[in-house]
VEXTORDREN-214338 format. One line per 2 residues: their letters; for each residue x, y, z of N, C-alpha, C, CB. Coordinates in nm, 3 decimals. Glycine has a CB too. Layout:
N
A	X Y Z X Y Z X Y Z X Y Z; ...
REM end
This chain:
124
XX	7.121 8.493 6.708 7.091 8.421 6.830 7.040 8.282 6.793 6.988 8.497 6.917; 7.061 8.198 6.889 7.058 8.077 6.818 7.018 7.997 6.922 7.185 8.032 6.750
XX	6.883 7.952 6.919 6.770 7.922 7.068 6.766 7.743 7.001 6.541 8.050 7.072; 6.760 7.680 7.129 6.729 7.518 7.087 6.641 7.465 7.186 6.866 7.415 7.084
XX	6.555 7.413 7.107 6.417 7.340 7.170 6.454 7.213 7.212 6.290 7.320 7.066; 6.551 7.169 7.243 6.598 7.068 7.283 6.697 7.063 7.411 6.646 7.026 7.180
XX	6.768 7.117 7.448 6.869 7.134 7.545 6.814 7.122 7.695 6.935 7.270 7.520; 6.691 7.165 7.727 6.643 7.126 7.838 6.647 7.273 7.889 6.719 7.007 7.914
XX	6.717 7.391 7.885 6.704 7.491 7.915 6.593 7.574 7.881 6.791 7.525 7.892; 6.490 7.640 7.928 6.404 7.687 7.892 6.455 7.831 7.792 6.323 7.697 8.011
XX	6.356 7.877 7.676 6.404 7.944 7.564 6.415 8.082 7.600 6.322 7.924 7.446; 6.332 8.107 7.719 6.356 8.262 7.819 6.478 8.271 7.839 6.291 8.276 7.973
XX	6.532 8.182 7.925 6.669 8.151 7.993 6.727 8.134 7.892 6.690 8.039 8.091; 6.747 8.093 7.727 6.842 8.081 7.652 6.867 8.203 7.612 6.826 7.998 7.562
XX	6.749 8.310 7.595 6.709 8.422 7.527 6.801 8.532 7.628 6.529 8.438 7.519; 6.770 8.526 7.754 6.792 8.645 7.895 6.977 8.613 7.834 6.721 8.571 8.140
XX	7.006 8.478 7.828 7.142 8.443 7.833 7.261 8.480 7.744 7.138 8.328 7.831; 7.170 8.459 7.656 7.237 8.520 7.559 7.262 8.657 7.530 7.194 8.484 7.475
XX	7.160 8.739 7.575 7.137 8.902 7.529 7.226 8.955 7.702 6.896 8.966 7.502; 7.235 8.885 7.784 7.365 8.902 7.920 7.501 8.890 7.898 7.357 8.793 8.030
XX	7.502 8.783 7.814 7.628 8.809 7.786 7.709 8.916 7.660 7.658 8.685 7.771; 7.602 8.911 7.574 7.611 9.041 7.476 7.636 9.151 7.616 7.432 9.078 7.358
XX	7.587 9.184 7.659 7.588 9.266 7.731 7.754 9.308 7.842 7.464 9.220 7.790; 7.752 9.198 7.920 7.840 9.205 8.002 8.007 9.177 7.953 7.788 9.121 8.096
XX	7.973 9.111 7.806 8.119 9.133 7.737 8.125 9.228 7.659 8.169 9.031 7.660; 8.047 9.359 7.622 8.077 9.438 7.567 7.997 9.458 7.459 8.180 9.427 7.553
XX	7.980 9.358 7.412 7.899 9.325 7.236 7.778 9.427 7.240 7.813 9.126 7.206; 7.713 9.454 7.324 7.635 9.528 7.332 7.629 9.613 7.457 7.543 9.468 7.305
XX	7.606 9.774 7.359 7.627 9.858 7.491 7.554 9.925 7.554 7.699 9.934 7.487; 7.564 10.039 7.659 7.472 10.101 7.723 7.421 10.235 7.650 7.523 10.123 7.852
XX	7.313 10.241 7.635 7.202 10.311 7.539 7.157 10.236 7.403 7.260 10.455 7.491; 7.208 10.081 7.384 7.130 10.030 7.257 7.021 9.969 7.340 7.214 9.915 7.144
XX	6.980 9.948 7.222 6.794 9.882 7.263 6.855 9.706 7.228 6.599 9.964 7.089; 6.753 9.703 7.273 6.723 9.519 7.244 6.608 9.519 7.105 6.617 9.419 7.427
XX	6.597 9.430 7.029 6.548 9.396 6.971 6.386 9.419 7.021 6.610 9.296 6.949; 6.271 9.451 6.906 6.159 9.494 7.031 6.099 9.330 7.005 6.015 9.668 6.995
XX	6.045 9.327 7.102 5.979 9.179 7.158 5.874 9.122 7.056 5.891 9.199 7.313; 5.827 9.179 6.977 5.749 9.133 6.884 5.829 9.100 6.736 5.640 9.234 6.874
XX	5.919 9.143 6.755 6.030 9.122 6.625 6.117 8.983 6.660 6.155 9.274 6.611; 6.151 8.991 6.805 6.261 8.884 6.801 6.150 8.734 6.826 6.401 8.918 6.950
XX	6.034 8.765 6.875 5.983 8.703 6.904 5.890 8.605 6.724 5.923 8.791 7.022; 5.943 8.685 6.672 5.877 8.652 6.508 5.965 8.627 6.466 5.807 8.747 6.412
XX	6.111 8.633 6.494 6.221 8.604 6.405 6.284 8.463 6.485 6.336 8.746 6.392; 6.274 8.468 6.604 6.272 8.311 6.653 6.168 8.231 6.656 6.309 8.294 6.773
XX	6.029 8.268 6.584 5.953 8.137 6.593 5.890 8.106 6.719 6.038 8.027 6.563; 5.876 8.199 6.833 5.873 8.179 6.998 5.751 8.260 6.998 6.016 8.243 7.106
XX	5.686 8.207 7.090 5.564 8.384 7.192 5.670 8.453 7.234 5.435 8.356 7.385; 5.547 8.544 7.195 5.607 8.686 7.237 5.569 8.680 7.410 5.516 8.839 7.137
XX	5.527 8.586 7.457 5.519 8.554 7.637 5.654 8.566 7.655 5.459 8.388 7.704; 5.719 8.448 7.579 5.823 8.380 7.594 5.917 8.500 7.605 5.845 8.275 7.487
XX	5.945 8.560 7.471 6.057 8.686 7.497 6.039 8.802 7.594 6.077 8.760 7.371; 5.910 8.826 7.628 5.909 8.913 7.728 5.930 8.867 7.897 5.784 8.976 7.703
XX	5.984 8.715 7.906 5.991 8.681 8.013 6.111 8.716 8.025 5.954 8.569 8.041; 6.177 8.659 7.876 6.305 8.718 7.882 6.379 8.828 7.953 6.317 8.742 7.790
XX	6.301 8.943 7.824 6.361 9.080 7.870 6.276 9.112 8.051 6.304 9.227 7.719; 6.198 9.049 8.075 6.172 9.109 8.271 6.278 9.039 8.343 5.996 9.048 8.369
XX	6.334 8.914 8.301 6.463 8.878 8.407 6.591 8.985 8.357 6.523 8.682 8.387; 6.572 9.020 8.226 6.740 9.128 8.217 6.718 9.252 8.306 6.785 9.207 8.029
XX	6.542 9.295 8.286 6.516 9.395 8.369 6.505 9.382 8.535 6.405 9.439 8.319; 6.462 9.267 8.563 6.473 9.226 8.677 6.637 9.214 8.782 6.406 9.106 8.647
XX	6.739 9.173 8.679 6.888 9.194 8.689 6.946 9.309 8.667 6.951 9.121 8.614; 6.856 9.460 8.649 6.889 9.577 8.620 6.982 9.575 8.525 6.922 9.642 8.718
XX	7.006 9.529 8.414 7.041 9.547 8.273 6.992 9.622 8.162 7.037 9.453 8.233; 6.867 9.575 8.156 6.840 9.668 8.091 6.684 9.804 8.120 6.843 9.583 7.975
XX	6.620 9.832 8.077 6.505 9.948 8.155 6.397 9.980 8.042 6.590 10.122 8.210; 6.302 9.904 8.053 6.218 9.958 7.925 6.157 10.125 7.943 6.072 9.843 7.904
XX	6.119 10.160 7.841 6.127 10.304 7.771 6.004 10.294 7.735 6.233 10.339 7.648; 5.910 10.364 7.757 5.749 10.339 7.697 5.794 10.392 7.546 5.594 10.454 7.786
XX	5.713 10.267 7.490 5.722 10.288 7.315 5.800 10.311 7.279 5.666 10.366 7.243; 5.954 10.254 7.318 6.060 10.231 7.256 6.153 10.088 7.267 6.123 10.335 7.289
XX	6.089 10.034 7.352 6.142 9.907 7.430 6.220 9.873 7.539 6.194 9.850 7.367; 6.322 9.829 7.527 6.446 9.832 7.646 6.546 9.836 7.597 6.465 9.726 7.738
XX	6.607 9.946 7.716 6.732 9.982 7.655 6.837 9.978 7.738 6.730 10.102 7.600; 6.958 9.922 7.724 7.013 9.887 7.768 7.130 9.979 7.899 7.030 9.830 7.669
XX	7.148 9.966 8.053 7.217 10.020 8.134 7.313 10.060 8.139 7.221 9.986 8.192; 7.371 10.136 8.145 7.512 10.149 8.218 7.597 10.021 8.347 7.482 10.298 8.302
XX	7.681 9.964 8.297 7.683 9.905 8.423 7.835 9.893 8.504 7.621 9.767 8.399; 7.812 9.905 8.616 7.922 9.887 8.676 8.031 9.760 8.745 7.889 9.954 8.743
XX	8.097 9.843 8.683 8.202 9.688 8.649 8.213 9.625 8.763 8.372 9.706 8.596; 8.273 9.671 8.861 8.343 9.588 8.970 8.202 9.537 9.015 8.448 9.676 9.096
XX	8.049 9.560 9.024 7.960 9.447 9.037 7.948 9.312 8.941 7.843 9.505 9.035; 7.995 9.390 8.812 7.976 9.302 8.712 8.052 9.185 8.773 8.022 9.352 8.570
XX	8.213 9.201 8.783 8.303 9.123 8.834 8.307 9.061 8.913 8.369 9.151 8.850; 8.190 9.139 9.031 8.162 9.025 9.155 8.088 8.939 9.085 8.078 9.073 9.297
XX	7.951 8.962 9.053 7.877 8.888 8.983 7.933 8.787 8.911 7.817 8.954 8.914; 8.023 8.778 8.837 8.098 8.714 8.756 8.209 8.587 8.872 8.185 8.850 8.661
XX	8.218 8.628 8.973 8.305 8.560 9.033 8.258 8.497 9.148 8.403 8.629 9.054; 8.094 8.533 9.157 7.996 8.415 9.209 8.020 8.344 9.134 7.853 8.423 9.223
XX	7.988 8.364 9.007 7.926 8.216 8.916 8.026 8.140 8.900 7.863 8.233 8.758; 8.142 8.172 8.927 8.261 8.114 8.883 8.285 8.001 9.021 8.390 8.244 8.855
XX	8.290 8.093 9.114 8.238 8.013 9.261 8.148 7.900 9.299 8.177 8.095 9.333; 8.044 7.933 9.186 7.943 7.824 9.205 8.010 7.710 9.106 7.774 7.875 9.161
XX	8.046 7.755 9.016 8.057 7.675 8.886 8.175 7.548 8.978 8.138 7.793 8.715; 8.299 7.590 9.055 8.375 7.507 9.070 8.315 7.443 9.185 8.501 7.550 9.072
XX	8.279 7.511 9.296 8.186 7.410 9.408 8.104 7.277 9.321 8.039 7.525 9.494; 8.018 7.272 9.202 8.028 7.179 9.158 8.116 7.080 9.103 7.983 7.200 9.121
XX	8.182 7.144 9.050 8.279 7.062 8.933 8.392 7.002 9.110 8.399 7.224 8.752; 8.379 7.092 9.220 8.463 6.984 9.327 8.360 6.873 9.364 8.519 7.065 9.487
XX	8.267 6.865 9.368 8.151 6.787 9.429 8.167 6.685 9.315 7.988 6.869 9.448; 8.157 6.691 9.200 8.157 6.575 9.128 8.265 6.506 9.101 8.110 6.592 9.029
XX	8.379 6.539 9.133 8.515 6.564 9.143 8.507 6.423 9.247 8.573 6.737 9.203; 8.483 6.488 9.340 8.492 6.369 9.508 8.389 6.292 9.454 8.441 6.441 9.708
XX	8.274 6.251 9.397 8.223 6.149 9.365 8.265 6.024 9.269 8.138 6.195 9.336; 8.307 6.110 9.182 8.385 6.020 9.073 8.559 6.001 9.102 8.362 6.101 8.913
XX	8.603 6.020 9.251 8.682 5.936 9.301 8.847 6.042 9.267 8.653 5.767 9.218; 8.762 6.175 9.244 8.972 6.232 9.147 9.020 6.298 9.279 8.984 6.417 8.957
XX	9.156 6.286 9.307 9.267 6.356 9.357 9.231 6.536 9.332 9.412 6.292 9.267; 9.280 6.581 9.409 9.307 6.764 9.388 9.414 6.801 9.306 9.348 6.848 9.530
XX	9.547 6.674 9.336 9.594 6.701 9.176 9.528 6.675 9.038 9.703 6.631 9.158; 9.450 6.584 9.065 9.392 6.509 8.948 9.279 6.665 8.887 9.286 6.325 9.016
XX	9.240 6.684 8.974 9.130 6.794 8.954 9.204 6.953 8.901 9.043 6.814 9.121; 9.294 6.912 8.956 9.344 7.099 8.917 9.411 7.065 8.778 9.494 7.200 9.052
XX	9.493 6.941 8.759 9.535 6.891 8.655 9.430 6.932 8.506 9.549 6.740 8.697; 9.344 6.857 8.559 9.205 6.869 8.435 9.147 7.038 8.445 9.036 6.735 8.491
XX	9.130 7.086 8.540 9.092 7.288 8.504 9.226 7.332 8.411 9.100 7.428 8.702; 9.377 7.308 8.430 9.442 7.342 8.383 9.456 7.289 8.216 9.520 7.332 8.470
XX	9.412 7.173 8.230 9.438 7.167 8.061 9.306 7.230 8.003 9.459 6.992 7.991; 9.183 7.222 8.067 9.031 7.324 8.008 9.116 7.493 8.000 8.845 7.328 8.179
XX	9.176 7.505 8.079 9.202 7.650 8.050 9.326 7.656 7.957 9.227 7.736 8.186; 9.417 7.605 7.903 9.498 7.598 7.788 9.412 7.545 7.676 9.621 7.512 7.812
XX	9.302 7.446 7.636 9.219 7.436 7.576 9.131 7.518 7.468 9.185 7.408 7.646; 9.074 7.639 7.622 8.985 7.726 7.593 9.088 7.839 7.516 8.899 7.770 7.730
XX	9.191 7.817 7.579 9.270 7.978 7.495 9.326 7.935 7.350 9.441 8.055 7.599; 9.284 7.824 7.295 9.316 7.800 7.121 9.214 7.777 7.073 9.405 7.687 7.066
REM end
């Protein structure tokens, strides 16, 4: 995992983000644990505040479920929420990218033009 004190994102939110997407792509599955909070929290150099804010937003997103004296461990989850979930953000993501779109003056060809070469891009 690979946290930066610089990006402007807070290191909870880099931390929750990272261990979500482990999660929701597979990388990590339902019945592993997370790292326990005093370990990752010593192996990134962070409070252990910090990582446990972490793991209460994964728990807070029902991901994962701490276990007295074993830590948190990770859910079962169901896909087709996952997928909604997934297709908010995707929703949100382009409502911006149209908003800045109409500010900086581009066409809808111009705009679908540019998603289409990001998505031939992303697949090499």
């Amino acid at each position: 995992m690979i946290i930066s004190q610089t990006s402007g994102v807070p290191i909870y939110q880099q931390i929750a983000d990272s261990f979500r997407a482990d999660i929701l792509e597979g990388r990590m599955k339902a019945g592993d644990y997370l790292p326990s909070i005093r370990g990752l929290a010593k192996e990134l150099r962070i409070s252990v505040i910090t990582t446990m804010k972490a793991y209460e937003q994964l728990e807070s997103e029902g991901l994962v479920t701490p276990v007295q004296g074993k830590g948190y461990v990770i859910n079962a989850q169901d896909t087709e929420m996952l997928k909604e979930q997934h297709m908010r953000k995707v929703e949100e993501a382009l409502m911006q990218a149209i908003a800045s779109a109409k500010i900086a003056g581009l066409s809808e060809k111009e705009l679908t033009e540019t998603l289409k070469i990001l998505l031939r891009f992303r697949e090499n």
